[in-house]
LUMPA-326299 format. One record per atom (N, C-alpha, C): residue in one letter; atom name; x, y, z. Coordinates in Angstrom, 2 decimals. Layout:
<vexpas>
marmar->A | marlum->CA | X->X | Y->Y | Z->Z $
...
</vexpas>
This chain:
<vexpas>
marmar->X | marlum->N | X->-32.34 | Y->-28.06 | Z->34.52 $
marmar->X | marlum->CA | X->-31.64 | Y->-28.90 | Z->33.58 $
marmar->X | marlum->C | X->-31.52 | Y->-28.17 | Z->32.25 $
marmar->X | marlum->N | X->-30.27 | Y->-27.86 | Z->31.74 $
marmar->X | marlum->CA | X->-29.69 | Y->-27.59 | Z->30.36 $
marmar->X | marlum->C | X->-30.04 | Y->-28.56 | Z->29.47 $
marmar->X | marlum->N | X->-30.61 | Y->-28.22 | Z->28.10 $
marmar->X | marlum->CA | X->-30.89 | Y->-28.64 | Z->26.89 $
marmar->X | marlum->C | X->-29.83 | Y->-28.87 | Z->25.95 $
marmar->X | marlum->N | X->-29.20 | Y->-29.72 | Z->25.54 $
marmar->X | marlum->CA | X->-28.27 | Y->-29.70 | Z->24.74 $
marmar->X | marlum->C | X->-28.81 | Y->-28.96 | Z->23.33 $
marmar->X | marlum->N | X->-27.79 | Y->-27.82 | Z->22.94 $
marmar->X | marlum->CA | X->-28.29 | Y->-27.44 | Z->21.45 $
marmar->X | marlum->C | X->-27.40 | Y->-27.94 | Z->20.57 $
marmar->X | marlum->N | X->-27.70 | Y->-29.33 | Z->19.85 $
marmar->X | marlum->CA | X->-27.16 | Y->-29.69 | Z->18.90 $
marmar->X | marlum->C | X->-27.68 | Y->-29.88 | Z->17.68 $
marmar->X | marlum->N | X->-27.39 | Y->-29.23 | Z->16.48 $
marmar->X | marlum->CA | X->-28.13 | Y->-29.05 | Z->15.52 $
marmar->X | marlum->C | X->-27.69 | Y->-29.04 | Z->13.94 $
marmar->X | marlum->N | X->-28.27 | Y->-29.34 | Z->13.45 $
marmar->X | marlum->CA | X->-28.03 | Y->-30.14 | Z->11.80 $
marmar->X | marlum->C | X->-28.34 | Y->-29.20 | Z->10.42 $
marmar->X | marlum->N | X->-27.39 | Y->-28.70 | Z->9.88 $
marmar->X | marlum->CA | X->-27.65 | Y->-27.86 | Z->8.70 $
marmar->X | marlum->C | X->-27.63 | Y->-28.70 | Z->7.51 $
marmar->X | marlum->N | X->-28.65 | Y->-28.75 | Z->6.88 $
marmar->X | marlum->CA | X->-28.27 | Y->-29.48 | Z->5.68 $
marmar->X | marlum->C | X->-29.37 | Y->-29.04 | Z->4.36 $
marmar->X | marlum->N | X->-29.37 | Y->-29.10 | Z->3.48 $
marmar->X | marlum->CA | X->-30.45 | Y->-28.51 | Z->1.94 $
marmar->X | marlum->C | X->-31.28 | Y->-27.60 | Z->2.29 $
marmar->X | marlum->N | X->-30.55 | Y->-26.49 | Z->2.88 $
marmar->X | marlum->CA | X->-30.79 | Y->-25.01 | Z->2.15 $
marmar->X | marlum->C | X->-30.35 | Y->-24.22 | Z->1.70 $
marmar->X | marlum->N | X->-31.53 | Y->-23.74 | Z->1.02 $
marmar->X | marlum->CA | X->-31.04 | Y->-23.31 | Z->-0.34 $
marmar->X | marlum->C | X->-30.46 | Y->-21.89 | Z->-0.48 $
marmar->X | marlum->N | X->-29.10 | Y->-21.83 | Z->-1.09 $
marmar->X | marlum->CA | X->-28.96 | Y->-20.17 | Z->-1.01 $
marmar->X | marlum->C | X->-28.58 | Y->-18.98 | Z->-0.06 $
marmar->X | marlum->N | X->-28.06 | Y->-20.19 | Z->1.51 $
marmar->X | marlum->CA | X->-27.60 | Y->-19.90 | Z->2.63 $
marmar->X | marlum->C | X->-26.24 | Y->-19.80 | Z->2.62 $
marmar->X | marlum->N | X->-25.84 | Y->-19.04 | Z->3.28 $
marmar->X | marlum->CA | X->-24.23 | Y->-19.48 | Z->3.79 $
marmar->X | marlum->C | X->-23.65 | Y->-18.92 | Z->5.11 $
marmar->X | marlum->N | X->-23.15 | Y->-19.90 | Z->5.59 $
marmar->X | marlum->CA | X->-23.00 | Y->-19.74 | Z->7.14 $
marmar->X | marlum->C | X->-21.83 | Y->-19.85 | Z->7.51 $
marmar->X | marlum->N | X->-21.49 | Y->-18.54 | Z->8.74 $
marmar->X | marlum->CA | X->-20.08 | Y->-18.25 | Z->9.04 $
marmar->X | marlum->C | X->-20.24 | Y->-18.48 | Z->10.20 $
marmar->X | marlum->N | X->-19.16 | Y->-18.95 | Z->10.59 $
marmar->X | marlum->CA | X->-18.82 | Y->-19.50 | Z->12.07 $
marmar->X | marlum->C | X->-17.81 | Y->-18.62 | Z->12.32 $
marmar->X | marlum->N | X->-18.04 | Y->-18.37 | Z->13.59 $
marmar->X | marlum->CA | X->-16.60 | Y->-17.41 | Z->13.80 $
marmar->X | marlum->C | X->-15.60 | Y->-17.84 | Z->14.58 $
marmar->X | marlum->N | X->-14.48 | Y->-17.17 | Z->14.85 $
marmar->X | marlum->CA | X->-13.39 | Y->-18.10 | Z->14.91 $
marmar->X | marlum->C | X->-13.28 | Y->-19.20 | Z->16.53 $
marmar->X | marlum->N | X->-14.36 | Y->-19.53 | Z->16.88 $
marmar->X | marlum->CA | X->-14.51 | Y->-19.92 | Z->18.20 $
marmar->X | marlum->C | X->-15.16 | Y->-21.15 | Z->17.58 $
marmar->X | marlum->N | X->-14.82 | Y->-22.03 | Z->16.76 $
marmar->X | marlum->CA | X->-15.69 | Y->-23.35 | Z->16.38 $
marmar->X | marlum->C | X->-14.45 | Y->-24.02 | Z->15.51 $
marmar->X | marlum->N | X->-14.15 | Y->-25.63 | Z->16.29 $
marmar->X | marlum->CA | X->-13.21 | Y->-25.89 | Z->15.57 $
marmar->X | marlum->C | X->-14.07 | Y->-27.13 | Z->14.70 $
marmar->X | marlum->N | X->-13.59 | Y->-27.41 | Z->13.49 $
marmar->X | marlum->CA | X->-14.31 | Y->-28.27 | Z->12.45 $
marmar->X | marlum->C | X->-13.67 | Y->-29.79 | Z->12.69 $
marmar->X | marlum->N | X->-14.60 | Y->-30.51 | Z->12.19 $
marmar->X | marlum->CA | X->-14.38 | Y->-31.91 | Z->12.24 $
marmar->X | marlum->C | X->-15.12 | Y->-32.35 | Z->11.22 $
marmar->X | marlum->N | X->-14.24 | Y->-33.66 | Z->10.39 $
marmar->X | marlum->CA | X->-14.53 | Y->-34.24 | Z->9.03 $
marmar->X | marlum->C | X->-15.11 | Y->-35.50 | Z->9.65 $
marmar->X | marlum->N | X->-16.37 | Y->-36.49 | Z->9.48 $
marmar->X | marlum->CA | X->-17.05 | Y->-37.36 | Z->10.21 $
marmar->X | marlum->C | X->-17.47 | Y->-38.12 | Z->8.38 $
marmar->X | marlum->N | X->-17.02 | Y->-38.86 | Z->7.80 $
marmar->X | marlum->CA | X->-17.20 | Y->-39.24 | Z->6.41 $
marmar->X | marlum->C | X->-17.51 | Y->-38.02 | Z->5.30 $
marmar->X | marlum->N | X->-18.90 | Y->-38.09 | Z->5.10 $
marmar->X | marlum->CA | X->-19.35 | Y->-36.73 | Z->4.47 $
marmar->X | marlum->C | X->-19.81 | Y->-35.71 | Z->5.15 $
marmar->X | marlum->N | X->-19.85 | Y->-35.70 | Z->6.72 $
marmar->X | marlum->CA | X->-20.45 | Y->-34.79 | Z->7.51 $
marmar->X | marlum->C | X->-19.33 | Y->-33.26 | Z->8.02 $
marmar->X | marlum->N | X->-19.38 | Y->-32.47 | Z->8.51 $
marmar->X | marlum->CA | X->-18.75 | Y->-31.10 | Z->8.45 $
marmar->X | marlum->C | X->-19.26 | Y->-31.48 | Z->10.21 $
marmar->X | marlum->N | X->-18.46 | Y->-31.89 | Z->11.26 $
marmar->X | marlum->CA | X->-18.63 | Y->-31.60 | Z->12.61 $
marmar->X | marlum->C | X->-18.30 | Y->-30.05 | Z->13.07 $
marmar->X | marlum->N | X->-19.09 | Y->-28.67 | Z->13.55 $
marmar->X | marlum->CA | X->-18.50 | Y->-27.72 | Z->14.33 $
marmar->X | marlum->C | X->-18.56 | Y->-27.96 | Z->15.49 $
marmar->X | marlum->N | X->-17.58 | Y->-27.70 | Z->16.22 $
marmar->X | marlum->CA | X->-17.48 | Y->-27.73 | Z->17.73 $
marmar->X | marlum->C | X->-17.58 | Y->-26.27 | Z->18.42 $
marmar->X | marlum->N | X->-18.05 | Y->-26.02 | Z->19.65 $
marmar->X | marlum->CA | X->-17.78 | Y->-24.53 | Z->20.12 $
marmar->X | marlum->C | X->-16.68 | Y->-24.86 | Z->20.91 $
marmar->X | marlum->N | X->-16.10 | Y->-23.84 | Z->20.66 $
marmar->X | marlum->CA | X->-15.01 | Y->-24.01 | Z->21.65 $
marmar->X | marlum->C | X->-14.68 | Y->-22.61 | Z->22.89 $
marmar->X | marlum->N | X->-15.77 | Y->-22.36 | Z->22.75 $
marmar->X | marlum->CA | X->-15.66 | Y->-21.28 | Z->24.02 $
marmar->X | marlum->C | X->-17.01 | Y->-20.99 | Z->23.93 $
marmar->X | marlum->N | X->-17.50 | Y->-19.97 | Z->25.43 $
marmar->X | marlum->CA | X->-19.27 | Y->-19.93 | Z->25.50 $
marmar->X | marlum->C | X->-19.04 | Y->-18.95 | Z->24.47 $
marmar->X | marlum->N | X->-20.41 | Y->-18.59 | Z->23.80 $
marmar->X | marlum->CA | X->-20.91 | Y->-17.49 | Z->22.74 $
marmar->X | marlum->C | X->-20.18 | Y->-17.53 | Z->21.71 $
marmar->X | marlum->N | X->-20.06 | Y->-18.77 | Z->21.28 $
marmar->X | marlum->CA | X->-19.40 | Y->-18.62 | Z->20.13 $
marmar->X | marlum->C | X->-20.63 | Y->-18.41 | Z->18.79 $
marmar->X | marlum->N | X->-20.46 | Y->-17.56 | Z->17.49 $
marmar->X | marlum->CA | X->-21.83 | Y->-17.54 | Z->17.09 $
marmar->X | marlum->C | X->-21.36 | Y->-18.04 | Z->16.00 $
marmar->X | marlum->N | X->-22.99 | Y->-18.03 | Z->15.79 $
marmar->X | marlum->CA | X->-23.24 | Y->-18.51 | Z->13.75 $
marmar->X | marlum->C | X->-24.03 | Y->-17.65 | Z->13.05 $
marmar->X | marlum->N | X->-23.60 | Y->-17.46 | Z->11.89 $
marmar->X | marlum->CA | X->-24.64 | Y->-16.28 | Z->11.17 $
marmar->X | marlum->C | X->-24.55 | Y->-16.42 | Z->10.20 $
marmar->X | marlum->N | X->-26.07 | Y->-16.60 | Z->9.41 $
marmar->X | marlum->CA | X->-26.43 | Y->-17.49 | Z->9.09 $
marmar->X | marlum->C | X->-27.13 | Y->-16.27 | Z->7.77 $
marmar->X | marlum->N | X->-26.57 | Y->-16.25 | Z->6.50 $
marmar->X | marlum->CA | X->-26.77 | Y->-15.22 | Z->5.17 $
marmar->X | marlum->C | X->-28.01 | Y->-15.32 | Z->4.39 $
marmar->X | marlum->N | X->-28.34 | Y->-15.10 | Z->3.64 $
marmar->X | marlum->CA | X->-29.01 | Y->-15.49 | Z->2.36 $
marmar->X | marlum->C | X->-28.33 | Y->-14.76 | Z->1.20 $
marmar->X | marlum->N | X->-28.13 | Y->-14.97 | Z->-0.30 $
marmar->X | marlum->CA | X->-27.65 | Y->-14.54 | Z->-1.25 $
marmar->X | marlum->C | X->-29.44 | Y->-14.16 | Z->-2.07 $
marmar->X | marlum->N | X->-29.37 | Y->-12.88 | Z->-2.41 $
marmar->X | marlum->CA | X->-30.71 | Y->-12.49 | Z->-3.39 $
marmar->X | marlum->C | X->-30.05 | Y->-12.71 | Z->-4.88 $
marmar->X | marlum->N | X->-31.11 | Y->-12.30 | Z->-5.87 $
marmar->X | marlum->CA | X->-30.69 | Y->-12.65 | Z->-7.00 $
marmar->X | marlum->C | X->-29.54 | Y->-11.79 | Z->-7.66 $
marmar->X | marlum->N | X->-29.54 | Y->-10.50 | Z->-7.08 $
marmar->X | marlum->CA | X->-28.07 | Y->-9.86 | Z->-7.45 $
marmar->X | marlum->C | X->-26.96 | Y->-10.01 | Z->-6.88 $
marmar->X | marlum->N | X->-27.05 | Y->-11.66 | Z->-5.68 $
marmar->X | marlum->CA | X->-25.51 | Y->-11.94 | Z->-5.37 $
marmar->X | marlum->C | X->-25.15 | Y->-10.84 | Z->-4.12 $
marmar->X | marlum->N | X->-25.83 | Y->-9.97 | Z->-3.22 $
marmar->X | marlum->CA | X->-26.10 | Y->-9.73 | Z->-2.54 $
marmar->X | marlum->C | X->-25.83 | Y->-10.71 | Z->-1.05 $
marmar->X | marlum->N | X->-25.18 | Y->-10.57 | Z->0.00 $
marmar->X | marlum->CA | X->-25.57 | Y->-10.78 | Z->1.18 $
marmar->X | marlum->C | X->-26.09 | Y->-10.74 | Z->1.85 $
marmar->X | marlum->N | X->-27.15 | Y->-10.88 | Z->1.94 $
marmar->X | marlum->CA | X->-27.92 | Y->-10.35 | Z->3.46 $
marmar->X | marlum->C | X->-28.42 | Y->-10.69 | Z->5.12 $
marmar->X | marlum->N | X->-27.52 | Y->-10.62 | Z->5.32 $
marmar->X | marlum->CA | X->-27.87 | Y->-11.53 | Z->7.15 $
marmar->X | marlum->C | X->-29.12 | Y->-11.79 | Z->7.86 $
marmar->X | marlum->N | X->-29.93 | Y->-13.20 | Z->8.42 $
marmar->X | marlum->CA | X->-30.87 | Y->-12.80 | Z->8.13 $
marmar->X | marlum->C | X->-31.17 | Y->-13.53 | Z->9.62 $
marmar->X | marlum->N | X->-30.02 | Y->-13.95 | Z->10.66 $
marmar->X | marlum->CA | X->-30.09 | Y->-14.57 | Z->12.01 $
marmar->X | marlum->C | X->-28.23 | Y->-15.02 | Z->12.46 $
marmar->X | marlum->N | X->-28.35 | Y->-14.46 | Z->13.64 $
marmar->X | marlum->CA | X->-27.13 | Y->-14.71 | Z->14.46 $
marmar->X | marlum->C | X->-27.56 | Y->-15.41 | Z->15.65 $
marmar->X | marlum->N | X->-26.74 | Y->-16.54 | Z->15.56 $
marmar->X | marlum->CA | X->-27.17 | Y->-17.26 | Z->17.06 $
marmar->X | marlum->C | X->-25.93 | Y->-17.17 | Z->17.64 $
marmar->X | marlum->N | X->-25.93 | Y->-17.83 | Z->19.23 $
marmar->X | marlum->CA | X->-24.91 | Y->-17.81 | Z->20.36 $
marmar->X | marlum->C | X->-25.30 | Y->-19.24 | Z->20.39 $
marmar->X | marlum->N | X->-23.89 | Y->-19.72 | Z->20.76 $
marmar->X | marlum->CA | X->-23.66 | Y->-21.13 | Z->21.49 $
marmar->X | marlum->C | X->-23.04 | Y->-21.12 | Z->22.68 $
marmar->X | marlum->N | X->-23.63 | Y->-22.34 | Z->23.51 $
marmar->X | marlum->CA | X->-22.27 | Y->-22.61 | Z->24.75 $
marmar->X | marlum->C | X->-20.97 | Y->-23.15 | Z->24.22 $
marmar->X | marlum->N | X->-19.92 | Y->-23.44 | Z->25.42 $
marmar->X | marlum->CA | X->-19.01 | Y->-24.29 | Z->24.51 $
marmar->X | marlum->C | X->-19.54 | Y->-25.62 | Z->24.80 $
marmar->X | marlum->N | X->-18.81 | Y->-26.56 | Z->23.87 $
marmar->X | marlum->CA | X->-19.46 | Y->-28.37 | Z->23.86 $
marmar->X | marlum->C | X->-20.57 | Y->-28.11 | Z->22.77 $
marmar->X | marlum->N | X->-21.10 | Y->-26.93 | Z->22.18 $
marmar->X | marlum->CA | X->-22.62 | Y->-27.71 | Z->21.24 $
marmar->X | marlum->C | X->-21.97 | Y->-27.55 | Z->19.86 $
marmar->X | marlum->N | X->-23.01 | Y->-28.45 | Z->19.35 $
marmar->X | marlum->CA | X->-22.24 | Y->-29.29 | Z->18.12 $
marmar->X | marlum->C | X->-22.95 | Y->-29.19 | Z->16.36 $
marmar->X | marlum->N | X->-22.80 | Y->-28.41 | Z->15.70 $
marmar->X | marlum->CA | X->-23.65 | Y->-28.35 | Z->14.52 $
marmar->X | marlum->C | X->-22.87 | Y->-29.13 | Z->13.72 $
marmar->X | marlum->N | X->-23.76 | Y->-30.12 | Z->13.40 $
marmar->X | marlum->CA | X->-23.32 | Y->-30.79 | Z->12.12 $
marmar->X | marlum->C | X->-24.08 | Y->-30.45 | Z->10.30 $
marmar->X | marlum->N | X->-22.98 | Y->-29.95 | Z->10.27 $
marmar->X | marlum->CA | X->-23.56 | Y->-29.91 | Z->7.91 $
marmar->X | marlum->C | X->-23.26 | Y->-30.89 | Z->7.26 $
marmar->X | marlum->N | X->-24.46 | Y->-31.08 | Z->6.99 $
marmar->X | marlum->CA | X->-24.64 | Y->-32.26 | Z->5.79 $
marmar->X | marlum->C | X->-24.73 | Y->-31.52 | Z->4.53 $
marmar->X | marlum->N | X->-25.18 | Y->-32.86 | Z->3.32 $
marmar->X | marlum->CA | X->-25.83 | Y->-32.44 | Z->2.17 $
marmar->X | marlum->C | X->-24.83 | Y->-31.66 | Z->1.14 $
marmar->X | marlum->N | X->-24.96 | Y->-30.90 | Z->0.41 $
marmar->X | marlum->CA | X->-24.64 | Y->-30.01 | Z->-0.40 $
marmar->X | marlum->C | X->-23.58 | Y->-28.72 | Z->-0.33 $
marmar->X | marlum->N | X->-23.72 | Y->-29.04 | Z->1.00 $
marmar->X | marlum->CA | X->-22.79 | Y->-27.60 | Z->1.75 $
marmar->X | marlum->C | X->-20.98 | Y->-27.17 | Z->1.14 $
marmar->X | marlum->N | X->-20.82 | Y->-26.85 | Z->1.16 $
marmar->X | marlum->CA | X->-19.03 | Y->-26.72 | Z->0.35 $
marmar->X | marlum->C | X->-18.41 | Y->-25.70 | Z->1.43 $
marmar->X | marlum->N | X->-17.22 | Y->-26.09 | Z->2.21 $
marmar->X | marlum->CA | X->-16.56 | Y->-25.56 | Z->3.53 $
marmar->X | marlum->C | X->-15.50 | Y->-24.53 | Z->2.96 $
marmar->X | marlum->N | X->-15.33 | Y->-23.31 | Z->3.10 $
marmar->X | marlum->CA | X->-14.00 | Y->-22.51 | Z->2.63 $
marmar->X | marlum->C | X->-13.42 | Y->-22.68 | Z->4.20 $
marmar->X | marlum->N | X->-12.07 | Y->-22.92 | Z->4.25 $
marmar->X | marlum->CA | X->-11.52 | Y->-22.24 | Z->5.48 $
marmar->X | marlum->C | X->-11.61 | Y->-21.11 | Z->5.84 $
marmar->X | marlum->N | X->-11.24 | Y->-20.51 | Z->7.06 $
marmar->X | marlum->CA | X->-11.44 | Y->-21.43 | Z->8.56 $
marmar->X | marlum->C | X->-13.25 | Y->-21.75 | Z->8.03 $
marmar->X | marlum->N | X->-13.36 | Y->-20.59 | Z->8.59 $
marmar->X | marlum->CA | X->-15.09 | Y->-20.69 | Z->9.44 $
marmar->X | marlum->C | X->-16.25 | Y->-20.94 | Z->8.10 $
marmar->X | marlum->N | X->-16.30 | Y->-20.59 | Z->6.97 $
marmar->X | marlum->CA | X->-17.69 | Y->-20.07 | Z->6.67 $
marmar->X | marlum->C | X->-17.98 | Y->-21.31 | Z->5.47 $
marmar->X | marlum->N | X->-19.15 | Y->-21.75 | Z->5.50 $
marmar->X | marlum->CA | X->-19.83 | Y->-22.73 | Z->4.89 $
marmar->X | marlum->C | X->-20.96 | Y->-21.95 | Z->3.84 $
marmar->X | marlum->N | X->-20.89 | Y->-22.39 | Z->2.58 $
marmar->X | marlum->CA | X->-21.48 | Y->-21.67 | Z->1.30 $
marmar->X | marlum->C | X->-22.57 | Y->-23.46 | Z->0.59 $
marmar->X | marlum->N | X->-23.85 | Y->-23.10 | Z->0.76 $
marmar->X | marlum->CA | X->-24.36 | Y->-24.11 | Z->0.76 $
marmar->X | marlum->C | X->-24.83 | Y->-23.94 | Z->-0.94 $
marmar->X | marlum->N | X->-24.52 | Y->-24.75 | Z->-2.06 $
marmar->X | marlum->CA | X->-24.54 | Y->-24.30 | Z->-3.72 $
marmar->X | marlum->C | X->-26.36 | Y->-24.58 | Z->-3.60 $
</vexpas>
């Protein structure tokens, strides 16, 4: 039996997370729905240091169907990447 991985980003700090182009978005009131829309679709997942710096610091894989929802604080640029202030 498969585990559904469905999972919730919300108040952290200083992250910002790109979805790549295999996740289609959904607006749910204040919530940010991603969908996968094909297997291995990933997420990768930054930190910003104090000189504004990027630094990657975890890439995950999804099936298709799993579902990350962002809450909280998060601010969406199109398409993919989520910049959490």
């Amino acid at each position: 039996m498969a585990l559904d991985r469905n999972n919730t980003l919300s108040d952290l700090k200083d992250e910002i997370y790109y979805f790549d182009k295999h996740w289609k978005r959904i607006f749910k009131g204040n919530r940010a729905i991603y969908v996968a829309t094909r297997n291995n679709a990933s997420l990768q997942i930054s930190i910003v240091n104090p000189k504004g710096k990027r630094i990657p610091i975890v890439i995950q894989k999804y099936r298709k169907g799993s579902r990350i929802v962002v809450i909280g604080l998060a601010v969406h640029a199109p398409p993919h990447k989520t910049i959490n202030l």
